[in-house]
N, C-alpha and C positions, 0 to 999 in steps of 0.2 A: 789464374787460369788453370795451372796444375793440377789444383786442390780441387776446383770444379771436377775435370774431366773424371778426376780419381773417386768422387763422391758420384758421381753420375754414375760411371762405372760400378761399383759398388751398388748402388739401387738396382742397376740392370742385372747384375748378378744376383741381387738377394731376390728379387722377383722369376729370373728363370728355375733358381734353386727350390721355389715357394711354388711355381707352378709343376715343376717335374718331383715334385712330391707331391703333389696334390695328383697328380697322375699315376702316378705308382701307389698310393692310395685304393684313385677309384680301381686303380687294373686288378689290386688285391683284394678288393672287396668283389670286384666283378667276378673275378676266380671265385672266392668263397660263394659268391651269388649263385655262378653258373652250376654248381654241384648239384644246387636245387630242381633245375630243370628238366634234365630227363627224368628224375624220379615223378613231377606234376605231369608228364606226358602219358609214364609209364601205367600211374594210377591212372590217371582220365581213359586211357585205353583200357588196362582190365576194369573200370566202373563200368562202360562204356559193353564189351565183350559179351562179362559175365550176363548180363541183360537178354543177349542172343543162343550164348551155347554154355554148356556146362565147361566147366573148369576144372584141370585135374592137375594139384601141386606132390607130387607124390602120392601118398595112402589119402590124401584129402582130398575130397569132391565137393566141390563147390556148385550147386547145380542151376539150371539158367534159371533168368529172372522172366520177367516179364515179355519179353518176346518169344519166350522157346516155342512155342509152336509157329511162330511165322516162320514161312520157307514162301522161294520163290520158285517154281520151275519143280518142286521139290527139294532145292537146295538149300542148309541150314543159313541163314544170315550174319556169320561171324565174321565175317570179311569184311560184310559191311559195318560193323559195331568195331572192328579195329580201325577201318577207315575214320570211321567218327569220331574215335575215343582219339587217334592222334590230332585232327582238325582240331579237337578242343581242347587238346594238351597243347598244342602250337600256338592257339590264342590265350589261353593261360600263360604260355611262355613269352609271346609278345606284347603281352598285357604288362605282366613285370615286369619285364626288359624296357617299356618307354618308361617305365611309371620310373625306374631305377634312374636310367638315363633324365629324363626332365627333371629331376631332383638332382642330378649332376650337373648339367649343359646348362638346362634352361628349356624354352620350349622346343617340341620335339614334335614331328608328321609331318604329312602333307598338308593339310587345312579341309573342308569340308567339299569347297572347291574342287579343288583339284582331285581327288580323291573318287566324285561322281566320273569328272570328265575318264580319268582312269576305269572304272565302272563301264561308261557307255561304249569306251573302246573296247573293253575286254567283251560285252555284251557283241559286239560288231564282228569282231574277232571267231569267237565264238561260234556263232550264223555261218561266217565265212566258213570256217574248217568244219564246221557240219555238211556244209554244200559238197565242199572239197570231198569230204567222205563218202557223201550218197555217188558225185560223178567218179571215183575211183574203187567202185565197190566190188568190181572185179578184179582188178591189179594187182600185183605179187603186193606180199602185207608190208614189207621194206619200202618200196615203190611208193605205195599207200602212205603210209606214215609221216614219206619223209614228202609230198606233196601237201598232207594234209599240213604238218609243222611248214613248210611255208608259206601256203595259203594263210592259215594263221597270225603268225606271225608279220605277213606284209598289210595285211586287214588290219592288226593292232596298232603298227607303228604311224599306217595313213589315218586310220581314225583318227590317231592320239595327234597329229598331228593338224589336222584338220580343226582337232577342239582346242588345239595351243597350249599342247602340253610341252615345256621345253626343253626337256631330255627327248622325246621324238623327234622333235628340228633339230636337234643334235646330230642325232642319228641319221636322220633323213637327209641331211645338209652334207655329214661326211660322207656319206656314201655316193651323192652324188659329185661331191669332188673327186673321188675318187676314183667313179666312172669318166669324168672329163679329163681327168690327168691321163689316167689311161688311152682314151681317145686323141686325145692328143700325141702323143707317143707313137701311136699306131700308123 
């Protein structure tokens, strides 16, 4: 019976040792991986820029590409080509980061499912704190904001909630305990 415990022991040890090396692995590889990242953000944004405005790296001028004459209002469009160039550095960045991860775990998202229902909340969400914004168009812009981020937000979690997503019954579920505990107390 000795001999067992001491041999069982021993496999549970050589497997915790085999898994916390296999994680210190992936953690060092993920370090080495992550290095990679803001530089794919950092290019996708000046690809992304230079498109809009000229670019000036010292004595070098780099001059725009294919948008330089769009403006809006008058106003050059760089903002908006850094805005893009990070979007698609993020999904560059999130694209390798599952692809890394599911070659580590296993499979990796939400599924196609859940994914829409997330979608048509954020869609619902969305309308809401549009609304929120036209009826607070007057309002100090604090005021405004922090209205509009609740409307928002309470619009996402009942949609998401509504389409049976269940991190929002999560959410929706504690907070109303939370409100009954309280009421009861009171």
């Amino acid at each position: 019976m000795q001999a067992e415990k001491q041999r069982l022991w021993l496999v549970t040890e050589n497997l915790k040792r085999s898994r916390v090396a296999r994680f210190r692995r992936w953690t060092i590889n993920e370090r080495l991986f992550s290095d990679f990242r803001p530089d794919s953000e950092g290019l996708a944004c000046y690809l992304v820029v230079v498109q809009f405005e000229p670019v000036a790296l010292g004595p070098l001028a780099i001059p725009a590409g294919v948008f330089a004459d769009a403006r809006i209002a008058g106003l050059p469009l760089g903002p908006l080509g850094l805005a893009a160039g990070a979007t698609i550095g993020a999904w560059i960045e999130y694209a390798l980061l599952r692809g890394r991860l599911a070659r580590n775990l296993g499979r990796v998202g939400a599924g196609a499912a859940q994914l829409g229902r997330m979608f048509g909340s954020a869609l619902v969400a969305a309308a809401v704190g549009y609304g929120a914004r036209l009826a607070t168009a007057g309002a100090h812009p604090l005021l405004a904001a922090a209205l509009v981020g609740l409307a928002f937000g309470a619009a996402y979690f009942l949609a998401a909630r509504v389409l049976g997503l269940a991190e929002a019954r999560a959410v929706i579920d504690g907070i109303v305990r939370r409100v009954r505990r309280a009421l009861k107390l009171s």
